[in-house]
C-alpha positions, 0 to 999 in steps of 0.5 A: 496496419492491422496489428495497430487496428487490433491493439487500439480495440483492445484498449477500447474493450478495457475501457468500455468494461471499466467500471464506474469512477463514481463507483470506485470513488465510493469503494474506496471512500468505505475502504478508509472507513473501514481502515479507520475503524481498526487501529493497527496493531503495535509492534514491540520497538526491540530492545538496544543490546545491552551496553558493554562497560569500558574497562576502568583505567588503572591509577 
């Protein structure tokens, strides 16, 4: 009984130290801004390998 009474305080400790959802809600909202300000950088598509030509039949 008292390892359930000491988990279930834990999980109130997190809570109560949590932050603001209204303030995550915000960060979150500046971190899209900023995202969308700065493209992201284009990679090169790579090169296929070059095809090898099939023998010519002989007439």
């Amino acid at each position: 009984m008292q390892r359930l009474s000491t988990v279930l305080n834990r999980g109130r400790a997190e809570t109560k130290s949590a932050k603001d959802p209204q303030t995550i809600f915000r960060e979150f909202l500046a971190h899209l801004a900023g995202a969308h300000r700065k493209p992201a950088a284009r990679r090169a598509a790579p090169k296929p390998p070059p095809r090898k030509r099939s023998a010519k039949r002989a007439k």
